[in-house]
N, C-alpha and C positions, 0 to 999 in steps of 0.2 A: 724937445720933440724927439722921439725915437727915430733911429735909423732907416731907411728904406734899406728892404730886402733886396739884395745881390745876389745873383744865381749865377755858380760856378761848373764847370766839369771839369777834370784832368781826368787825363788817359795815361796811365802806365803803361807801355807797352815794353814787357817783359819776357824775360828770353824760355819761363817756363808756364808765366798766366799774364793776361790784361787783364791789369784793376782799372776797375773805372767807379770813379765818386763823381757821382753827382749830389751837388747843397746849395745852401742859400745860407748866408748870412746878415744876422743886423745886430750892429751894435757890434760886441765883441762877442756874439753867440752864435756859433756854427752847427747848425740842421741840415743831418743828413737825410735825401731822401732816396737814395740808392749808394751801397757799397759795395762792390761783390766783386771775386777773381773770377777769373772766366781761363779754362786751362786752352791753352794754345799749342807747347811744345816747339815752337819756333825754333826753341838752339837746336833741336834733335838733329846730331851730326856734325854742327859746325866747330866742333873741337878738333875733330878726326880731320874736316875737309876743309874748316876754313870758309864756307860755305851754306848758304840756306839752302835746305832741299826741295824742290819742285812743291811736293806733298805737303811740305811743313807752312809753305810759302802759301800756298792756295786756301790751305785750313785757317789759319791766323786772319788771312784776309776776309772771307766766308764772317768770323767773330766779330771781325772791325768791323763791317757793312749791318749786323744785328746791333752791334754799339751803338753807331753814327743815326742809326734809327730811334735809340733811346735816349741821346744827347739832342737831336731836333726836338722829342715832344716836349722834353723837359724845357724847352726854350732857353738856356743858357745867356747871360750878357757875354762872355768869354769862355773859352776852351782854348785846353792847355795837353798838348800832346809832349811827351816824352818818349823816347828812348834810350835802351842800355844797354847789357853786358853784349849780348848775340850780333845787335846791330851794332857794336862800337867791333867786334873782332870779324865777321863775314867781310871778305869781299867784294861777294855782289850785294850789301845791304840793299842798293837803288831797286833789286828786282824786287825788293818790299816795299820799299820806303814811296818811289814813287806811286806807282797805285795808291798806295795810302793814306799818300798826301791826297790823293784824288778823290778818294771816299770819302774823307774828312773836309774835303774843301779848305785846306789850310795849312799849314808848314807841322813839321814832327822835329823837334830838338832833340838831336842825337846829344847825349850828355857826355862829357867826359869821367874817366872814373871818380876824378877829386871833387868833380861837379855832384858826382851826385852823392858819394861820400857827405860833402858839403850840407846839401838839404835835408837828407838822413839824419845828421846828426843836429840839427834846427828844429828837427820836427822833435826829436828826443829833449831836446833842451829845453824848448818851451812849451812842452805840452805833456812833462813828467810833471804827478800830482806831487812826490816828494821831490828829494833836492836830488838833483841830475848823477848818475853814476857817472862815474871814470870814463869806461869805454860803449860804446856801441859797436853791435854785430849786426850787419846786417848781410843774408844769404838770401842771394838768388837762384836762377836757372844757371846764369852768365858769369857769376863773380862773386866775391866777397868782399865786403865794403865793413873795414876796421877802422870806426874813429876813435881816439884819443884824447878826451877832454882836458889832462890832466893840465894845460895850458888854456882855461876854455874860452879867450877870446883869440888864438889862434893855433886850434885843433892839429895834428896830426890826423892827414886823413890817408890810409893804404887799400888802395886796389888792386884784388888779385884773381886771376883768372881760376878760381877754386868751384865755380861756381856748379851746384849739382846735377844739373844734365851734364856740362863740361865733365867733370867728374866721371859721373857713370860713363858717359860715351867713350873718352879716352881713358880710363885704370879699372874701372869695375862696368864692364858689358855683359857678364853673365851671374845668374844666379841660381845658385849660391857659389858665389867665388871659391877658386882654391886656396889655399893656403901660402902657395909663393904667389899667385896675384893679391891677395889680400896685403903682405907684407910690404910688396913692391909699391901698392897706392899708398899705403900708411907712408912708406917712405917719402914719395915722393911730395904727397899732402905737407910734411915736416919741414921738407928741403925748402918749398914756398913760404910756408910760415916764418921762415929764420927771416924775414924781411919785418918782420914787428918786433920791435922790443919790448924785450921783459920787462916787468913791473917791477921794482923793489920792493912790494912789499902787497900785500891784497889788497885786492881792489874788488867794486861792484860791476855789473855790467846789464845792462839793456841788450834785448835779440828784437829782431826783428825778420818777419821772413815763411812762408809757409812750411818748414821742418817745424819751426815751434808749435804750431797748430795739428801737424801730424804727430809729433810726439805725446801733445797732452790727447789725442784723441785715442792712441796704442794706449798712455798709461790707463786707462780711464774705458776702455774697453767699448769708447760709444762716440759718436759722432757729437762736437761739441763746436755751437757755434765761434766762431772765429773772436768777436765781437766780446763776448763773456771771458775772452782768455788775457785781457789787460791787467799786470801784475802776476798773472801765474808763474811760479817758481820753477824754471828747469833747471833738476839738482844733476850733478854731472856723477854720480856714483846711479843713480837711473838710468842715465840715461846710457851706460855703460853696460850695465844689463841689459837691457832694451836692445843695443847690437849684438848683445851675446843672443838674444831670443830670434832674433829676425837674421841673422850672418847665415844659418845652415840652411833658409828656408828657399825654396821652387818661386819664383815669380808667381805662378799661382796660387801659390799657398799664402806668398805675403800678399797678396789681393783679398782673400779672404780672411784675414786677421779683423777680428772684431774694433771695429773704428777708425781701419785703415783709412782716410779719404781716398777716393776712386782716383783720382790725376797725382796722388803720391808714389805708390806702392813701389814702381821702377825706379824712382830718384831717393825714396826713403834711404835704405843703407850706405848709398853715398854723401846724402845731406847729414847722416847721426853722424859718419865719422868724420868729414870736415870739420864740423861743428865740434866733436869733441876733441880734436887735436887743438884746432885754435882755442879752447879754454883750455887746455892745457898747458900751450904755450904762454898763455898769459893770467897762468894759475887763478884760474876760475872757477870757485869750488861750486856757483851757480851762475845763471843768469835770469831777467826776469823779464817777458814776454812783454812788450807793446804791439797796440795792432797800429801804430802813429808811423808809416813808414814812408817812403819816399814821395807821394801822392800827397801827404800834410806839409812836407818839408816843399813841394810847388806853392801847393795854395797856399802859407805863409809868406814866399819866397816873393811869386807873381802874382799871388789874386785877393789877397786878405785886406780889405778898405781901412780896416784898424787892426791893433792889436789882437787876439783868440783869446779870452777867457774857460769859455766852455763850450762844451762839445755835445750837442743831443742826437740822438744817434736812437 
């Protein structure tokens, strides 16, 4: 007899978008009927202050009350809230958290970084079509989340506060940066990376993360859904260009660049150069895009009745 159908939600809530999936599953086949990031901006600021700002607080919440209205109709058996980078480093997180928990009717899991390094790389591990690379990347608004499979029943997982609103807010606030602020963020992006070891020898890696979806849409000159970019190859000699194109440009101007996504444009330049410092420190001559990120690494984690097979989507 086949399975009955399980209906799930998790909510990301993330320090530059809330993803929210909503599925059903039977058997070991997972049907999505909603996936989407929703831009919030929530970190804006709390690098500088430590801090969510009034503004950013009121906006995020405004999305989560549109959310929480799309998680009722979908009828769910269970919902599964997270939290991460913005809400693990603010002080006042409660001035979000609790409301939130309010709208939601339910408890929000503030994750630790290892924590969610952890499900990141679960989601990578059992839901890659080939055999699992080495490492995973995974970049947010909040943080940088480096796993290391090279042991893969107990991973290396490093959290680091790289993450690219963190970034722009506190090293690159203006655009087009100068030339000693450009230097000083490279620098200091480097000095945090010395926390991951190097690899002996080349390795492959997995990204995860909305840079990857702005980058294939700059190269590519057009808006590309997010969904279609599973396996795409970001080569790190592009994507080096790519900064060379966009480093001299007006905020304006990078808003207008053919493909840009609209809720990227301000975090772009600081998301390309994270991202390409840490493949360089862990000599990465590419990486290859999943859209399987922290929201699959929950529903395996907490909500999966069997094993995943496949994914319809």
């Amino acid at each position: 007899m086949p399975s009955s159908p399980f209906r799930a939600a998790v909510l990301d809530l993330g320090s530059n978008t809330f993803k929210l999936l909503l599925a059903e599953q039977v058997g070991s086949t997972l049907r999505l009927h909603h996936e989407k990031a929703y831009p919030v901006r929530l970190g804006e600021g709390v690098a500088l202050t430590g801090k969510i700002q009034p503004t950013s607080c009121l906006r995020a919440l405004r999305v989560l009350t549109r959310l929480q209205r799309k998680i009722r109709i979908f009828h769910p058996s269970k919902i599964v809230a997270v939290a991460t980078g913005t809400l693990r480093r603010a002080h006042n997180r409660q001035t979000f958290l609790a409301p939130a928990t309010r709208i939601l009717g339910q408890k929000i899991t503030l994750l630790t970084g290892h924590t969610e390094g952890r499900l990141i790389a679960l989601a990578a591990r059992q839901l890659s079509p080939r055999r699992s690379p080495r490492f995973h990347l995974d970049l947010g608004g909040g943080s940088l989340e480096v796993i290391d499979s090279l042991h893969p029943a107990r991973p290396t997982i490093v959290s680091l506060n790289l993450g690219c609103v963190a970034i722009r807010d506190s090293l690159l606030p203006h655009h087009p940066p100068t030339a000693k602020t450009w230097l000083h963020a490279t620098a200091q992006i480097q000095k945090s990376l010395k926390k991951l070891r190097r690899p002996l020898r080349p390795s492959s890696a997995s990204f995860s993360g909305g840079t990857g979806h702005a980058y294939a849409c700059l190269l590519q000159s057009k808006n590309i859904k997010a969904r279609r970019l599973e396996g795409f190859r970001l080569k790190l000699t592009k994507l080096d260009s790519l900064i060379d194109q966009i480093r001299p440009l007006t905020l304006s101007r990078l808003r207008r660049l053919p493909g840009m996504p609209s809720d990227r444009a301000s975090v772009a330049l600081a998301a390309f150069l994270v991202l390409r410092e840490t493949m360089a420190r862990l000599q990465l001559t590419s990486v290859q895009l999943t859209t399987h990120g922290l929201r699959y690494g929950v529903w395996l984690d907490q909500i999966a009745p069997s094993p995943l097979k496949k994914i319809i989507r």
